[in-house]
C-alpha positions in Angstrom: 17.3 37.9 1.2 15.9 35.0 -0.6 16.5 31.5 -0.7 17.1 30.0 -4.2 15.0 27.1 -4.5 16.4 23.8 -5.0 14.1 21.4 -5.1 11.1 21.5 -7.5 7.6 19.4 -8.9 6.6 20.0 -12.2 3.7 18.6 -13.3 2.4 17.4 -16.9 0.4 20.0 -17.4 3.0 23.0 -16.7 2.0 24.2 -12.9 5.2 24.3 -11.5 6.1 24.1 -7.2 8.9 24.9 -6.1 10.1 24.4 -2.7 13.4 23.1 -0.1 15.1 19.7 -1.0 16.3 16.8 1.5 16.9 13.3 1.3 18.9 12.3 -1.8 19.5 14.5 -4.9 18.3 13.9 -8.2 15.3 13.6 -10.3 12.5 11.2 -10.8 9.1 10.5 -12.4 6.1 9.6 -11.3 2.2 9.7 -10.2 1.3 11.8 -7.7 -1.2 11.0 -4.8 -1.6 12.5 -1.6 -2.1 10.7 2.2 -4.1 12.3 4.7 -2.9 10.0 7.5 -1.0 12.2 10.5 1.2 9.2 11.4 3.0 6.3 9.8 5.2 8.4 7.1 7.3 5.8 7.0 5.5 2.9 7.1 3.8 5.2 3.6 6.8 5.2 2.0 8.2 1.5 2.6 4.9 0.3 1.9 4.9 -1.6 -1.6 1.8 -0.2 -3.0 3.0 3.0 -3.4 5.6 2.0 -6.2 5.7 4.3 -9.2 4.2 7.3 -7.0 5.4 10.7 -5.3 3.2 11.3 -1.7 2.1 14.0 -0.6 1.7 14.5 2.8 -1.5 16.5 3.4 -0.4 16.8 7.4 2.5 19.2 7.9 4.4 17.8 10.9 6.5 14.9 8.8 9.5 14.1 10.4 8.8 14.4 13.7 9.5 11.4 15.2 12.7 10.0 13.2 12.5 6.4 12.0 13.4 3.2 13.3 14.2 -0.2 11.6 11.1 -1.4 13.6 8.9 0.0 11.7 9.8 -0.7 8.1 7.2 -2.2 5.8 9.8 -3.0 3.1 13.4 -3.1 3.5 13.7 0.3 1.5 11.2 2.9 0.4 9.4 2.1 -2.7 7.7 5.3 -2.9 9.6 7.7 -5.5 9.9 10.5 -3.1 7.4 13.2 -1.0 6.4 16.5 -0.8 5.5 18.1 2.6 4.7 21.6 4.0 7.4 22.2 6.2 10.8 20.8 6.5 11.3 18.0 8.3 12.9 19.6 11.9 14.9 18.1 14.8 13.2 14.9 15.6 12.2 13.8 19.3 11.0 10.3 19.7 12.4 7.6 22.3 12.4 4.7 19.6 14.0 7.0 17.3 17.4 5.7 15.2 18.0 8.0 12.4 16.1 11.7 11.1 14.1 11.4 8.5 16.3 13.3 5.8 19.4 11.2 6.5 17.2 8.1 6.0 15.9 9.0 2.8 19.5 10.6 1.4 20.8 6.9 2.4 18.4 5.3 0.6 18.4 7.8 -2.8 14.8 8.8 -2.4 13.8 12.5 -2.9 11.8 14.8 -0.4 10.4 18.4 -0.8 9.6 20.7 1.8 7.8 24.1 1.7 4.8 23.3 -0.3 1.5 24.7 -0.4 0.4 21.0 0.2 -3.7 22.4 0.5 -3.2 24.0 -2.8 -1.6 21.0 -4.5 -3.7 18.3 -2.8 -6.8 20.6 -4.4 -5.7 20.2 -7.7 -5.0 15.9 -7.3 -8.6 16.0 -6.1 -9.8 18.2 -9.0 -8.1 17.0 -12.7 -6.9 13.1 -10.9 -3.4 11.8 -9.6 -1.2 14.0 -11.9 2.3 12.9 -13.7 5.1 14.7 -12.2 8.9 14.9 -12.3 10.0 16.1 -9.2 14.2 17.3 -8.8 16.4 18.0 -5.7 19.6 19.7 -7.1 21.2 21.3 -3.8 22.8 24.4 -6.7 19.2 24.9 -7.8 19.8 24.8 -10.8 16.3 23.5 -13.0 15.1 22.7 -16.6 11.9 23.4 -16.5 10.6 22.6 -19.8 12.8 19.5 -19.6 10.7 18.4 -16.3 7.5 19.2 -17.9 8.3 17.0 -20.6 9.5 14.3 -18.5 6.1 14.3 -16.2 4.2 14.0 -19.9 5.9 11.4 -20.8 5.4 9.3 -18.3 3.2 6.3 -19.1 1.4 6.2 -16.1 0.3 3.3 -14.0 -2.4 1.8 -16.1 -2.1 -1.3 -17.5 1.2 -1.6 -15.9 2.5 -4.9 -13.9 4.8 -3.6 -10.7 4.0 -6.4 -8.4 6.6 -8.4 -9.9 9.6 -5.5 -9.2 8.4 -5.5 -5.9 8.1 -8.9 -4.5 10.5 -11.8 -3.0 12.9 -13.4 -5.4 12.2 -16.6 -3.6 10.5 -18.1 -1.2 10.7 -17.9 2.6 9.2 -18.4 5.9 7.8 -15.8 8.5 6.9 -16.3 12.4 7.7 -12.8 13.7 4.4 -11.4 15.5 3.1 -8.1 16.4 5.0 -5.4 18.5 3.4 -5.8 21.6 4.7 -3.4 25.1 7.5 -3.8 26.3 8.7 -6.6 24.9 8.5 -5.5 21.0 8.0 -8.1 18.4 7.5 -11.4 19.2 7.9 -15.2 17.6 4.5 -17.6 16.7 6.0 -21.1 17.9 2.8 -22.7 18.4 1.1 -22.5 15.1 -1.9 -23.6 14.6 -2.5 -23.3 10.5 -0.7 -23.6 7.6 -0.6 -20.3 5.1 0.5 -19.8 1.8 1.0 -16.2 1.2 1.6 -14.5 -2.1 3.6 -11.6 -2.0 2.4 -9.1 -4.6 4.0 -6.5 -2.5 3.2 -7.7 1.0 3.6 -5.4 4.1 5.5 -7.1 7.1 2.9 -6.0 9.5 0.9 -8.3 7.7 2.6 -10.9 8.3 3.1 -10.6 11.4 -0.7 -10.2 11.9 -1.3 -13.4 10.4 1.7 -15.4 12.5 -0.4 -13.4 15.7 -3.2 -15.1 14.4 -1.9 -18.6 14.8 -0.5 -19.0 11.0 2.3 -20.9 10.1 3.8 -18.2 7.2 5.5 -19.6 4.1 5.9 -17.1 1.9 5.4 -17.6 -2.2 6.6 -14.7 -4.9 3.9 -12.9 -7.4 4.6 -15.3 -10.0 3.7 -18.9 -8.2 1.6 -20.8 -10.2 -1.6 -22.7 -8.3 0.7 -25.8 -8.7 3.2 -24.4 -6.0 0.9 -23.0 -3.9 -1.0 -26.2 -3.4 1.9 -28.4 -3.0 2.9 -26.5 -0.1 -0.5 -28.5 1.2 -1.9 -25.2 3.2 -4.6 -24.7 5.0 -5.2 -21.2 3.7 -4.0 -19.0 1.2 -3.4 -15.0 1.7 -3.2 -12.8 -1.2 -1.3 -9.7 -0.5 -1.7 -5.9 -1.1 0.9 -4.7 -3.8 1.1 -1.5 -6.6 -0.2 -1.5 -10.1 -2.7 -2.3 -12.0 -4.8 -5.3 -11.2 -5.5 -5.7 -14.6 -2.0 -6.3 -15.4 -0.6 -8.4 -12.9 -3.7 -10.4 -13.0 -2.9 -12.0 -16.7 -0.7 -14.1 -14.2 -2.1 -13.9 -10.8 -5.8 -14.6 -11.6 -5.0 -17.9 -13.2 -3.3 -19.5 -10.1 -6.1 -17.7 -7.9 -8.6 -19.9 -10.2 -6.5 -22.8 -8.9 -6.5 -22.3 -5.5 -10.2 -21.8 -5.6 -11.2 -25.0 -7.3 -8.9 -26.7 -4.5 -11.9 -25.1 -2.3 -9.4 -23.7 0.7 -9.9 -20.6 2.6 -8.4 -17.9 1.0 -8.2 -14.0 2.6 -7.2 -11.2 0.4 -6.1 -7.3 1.1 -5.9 -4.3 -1.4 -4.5 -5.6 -4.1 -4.8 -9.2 -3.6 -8.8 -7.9 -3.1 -8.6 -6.8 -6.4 -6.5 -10.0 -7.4 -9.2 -12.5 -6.4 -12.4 -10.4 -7.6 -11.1 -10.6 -11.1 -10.6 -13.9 -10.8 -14.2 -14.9 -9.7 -15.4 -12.7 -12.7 -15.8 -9.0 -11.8 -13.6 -6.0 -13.1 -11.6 -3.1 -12.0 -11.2 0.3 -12.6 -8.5 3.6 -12.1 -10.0 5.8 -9.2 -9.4 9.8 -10.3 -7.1 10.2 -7.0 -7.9 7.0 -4.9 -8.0 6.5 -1.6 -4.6 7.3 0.8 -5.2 7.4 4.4 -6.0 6.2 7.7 -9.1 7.7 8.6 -11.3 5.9 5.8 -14.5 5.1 7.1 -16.1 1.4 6.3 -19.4 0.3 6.7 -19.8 -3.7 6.8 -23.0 -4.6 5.2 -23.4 -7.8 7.3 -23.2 -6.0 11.0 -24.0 -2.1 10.4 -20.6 -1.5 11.8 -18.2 1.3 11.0 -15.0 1.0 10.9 -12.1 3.1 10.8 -9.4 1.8 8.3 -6.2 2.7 6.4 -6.4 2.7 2.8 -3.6 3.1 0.2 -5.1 2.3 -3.7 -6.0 3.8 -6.9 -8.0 0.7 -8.6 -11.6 -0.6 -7.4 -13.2 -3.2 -7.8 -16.4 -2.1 -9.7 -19.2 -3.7 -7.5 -21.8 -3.7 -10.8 -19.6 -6.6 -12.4 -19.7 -8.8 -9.3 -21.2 -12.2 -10.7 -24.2 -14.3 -8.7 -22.9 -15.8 -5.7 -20.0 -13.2 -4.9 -21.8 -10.4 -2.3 -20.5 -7.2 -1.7 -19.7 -6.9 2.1 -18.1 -3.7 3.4 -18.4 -0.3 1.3 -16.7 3.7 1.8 -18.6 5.4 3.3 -16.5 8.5 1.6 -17.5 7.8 -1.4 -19.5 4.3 -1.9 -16.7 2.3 -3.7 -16.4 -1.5 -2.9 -14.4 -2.3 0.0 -14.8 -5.9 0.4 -16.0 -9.2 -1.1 -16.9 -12.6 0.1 -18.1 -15.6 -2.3 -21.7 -17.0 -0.6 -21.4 -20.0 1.3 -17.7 -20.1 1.8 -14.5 -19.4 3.4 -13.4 -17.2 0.1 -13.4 -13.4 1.0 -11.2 -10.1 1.1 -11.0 -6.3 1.6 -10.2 -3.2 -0.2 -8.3 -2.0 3.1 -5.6 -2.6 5.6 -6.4 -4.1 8.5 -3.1 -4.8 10.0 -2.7 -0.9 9.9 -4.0 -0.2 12.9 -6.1 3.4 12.3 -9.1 2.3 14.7 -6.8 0.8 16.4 -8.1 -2.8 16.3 -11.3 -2.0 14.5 -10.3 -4.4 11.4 -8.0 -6.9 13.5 -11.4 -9.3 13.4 -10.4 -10.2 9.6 -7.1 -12.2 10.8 -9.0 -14.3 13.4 -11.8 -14.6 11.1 -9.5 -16.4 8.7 -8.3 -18.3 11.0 -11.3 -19.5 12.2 -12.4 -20.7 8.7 -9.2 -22.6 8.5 -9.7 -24.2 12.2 -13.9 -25.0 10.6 -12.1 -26.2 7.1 
């Protein structure tokens, strides 16, 4: 006997997968990238970057381990759903709070099982991060030319602002620090520097990073203006990761980034705030064909020779033949040569494509936070 289908992922140019549902019912639209990483699924799909896209997970046991509150990037998902191989089983973790397929139901996000992920991650890498519509109807019950049209119509993610759905309504103050055994997250009540962060989608591990790393947190949403992050009086400014298209965001952002850098503070950027502050010293971006979605990205730094093994979630660059005089190119792919990291000669002004709160080497990145603070302590 077999199963009816009822869940399925059309995509805009009519190859159609069909496969189990779990998690919430219903439909939604989307881009479509796929993550190599074999752990983290849920910090993937609470991780603000990945609004407006579908994951697929190119590593089959998702699931596994349940999730816990503790490990929340975001207080929901903001990816639109994901696609996996198998379906997620019985999970077995001592941390463990919920399964996976409850979690996502709860939370009205979509997942997919019994894909042929290697045939599908093929095609993202072949014709570019596809538009999809992908449906969960437990009847299975499908319009398929209806989903086809959907995944066309779907503007895409170019030249679109989503930083601004995804970050604080208001401002707030952070001192929780990293999960350290066996006491679990801790609290910075010593700290030595004052931070402005702007949230363009921040991760909490971030955060927590920088409060590890001595940093008084406060906090700002996508929209602050140079104005309000100065009269905060920091000693640094962070500018967050966050989804979308640089461009975009940046007809606001880069303006109060220009601020900040004439106040001639240290300022540390990641992923999208990477993106943020090179267009803002004068250099542009570009759409990758699929990006980069992982945690085994290698990155050379220019400066030492060093390779290190990062965790990457983007699908803009920073196109390292616009960088003006005066802004050097510091850390590079090594999958693929794209720009991975920037710093402005002579001072404390730099930031990376990757994640280095993400922990893939596991401290091979950590150095960034201290380094920041160190230019605030020298500042």
């Amino acid at each position: 006997m077999t199963l009816k289908p009822t869940a399925c992922l059309a995509l805009a140019d009519g190859t159609i997968f069909y496969g189990v549902g779990f998690g919430a019912a219903g439909e939604t639209v989307a881009e479509l990238c796929f993550n190599t990483a074999m752990t983290g699924y849920q910090e993937i799909m609470t991780d603000p970057s990945y609004a407006g896209q579908v994951v697929t997970f190119t590593f089959p046991h998702i699931g596994n381990t349940g999730v816990t509150p503790e490990d929340d990037e975001h207080a929901d998902p903001i990816a639109q759903g994901m696609v996996v191989k198998w379906d997620p089983t019985t999970p077995s973790n001592w941390r463990m709070t919920q399964d996976l397929t409850t979690w996502l139901a709860a939370r009205g996000r979509i997942g997919m099982g019994g894909v042929d992920t290697r045939r599908l991650t093929r095609a993202i890498r072949q014709q570019g991060a596809p538009h999809v519509a992908l449906a969960y109807d437990p009847e299975g019950n499908f319009d398929i030319a209806a989903l086809v049209q959907k995944a066309r119509n779907f503007a895409g993610l170019e030249g679109l602002d989503l930083a601004k759905d995804v970050t604080c309504a208001q401002s707030y103050r952070w001192n929780e620090t990293r999960w350290e055994w066996p006491d679990g997250f801790g609290t910075q009540d010593a700290p030595r520097h004052k931070v402005v962060a702007v949230d363009f989608g921040a991760k909490r591990n971030i955060l927590r990073c920088l409060a590890s790393a001595g940093c008084d947190v406060t906090v700002l949403p996508a929209t602050a203006t140079a104005q309000e992050v100065l009269a905060l009086n920091p000693d640094g400014v962070f500018l967050s990761n966050g989804p979308g298209d640089p461009a975009a965001t940046g007809i606001y952002a880069v303006p109060m980034i220009k601020g900040v850098l004439d106040a001639d503070i240290p300022v540390f950027g990641i992923c999208l705030g990477h993106q943020m502050l090179a267009l803002a010293l004068g250099a542009k971006t570009i759409k990758m064909n699929h990006g980069h979605h992982g945690a085994n990205h290698p990155v050379k730094d220019n400066e030492t020779g060093k390779v290190e093994i990062t965790s990457m979630n983007h699908g803009f660059t920073v196109d390292a033949q616009t960088l003006p005089a005066g802004v050097v190119e510091t850390h590079v792919s090594l999958f693929d040569g794209s720009n991975c990291g920037i710093k402005v000669t002579g001072r404390p002004v730099f930031s990376v494509q990757y994640h280095p709160e993400a922990s893939p080497g596991p401290q091979d990145s950590y150095y960034l936070f201290e380094r920041f603070a160190a230019a605030m302590a020298d500042a």
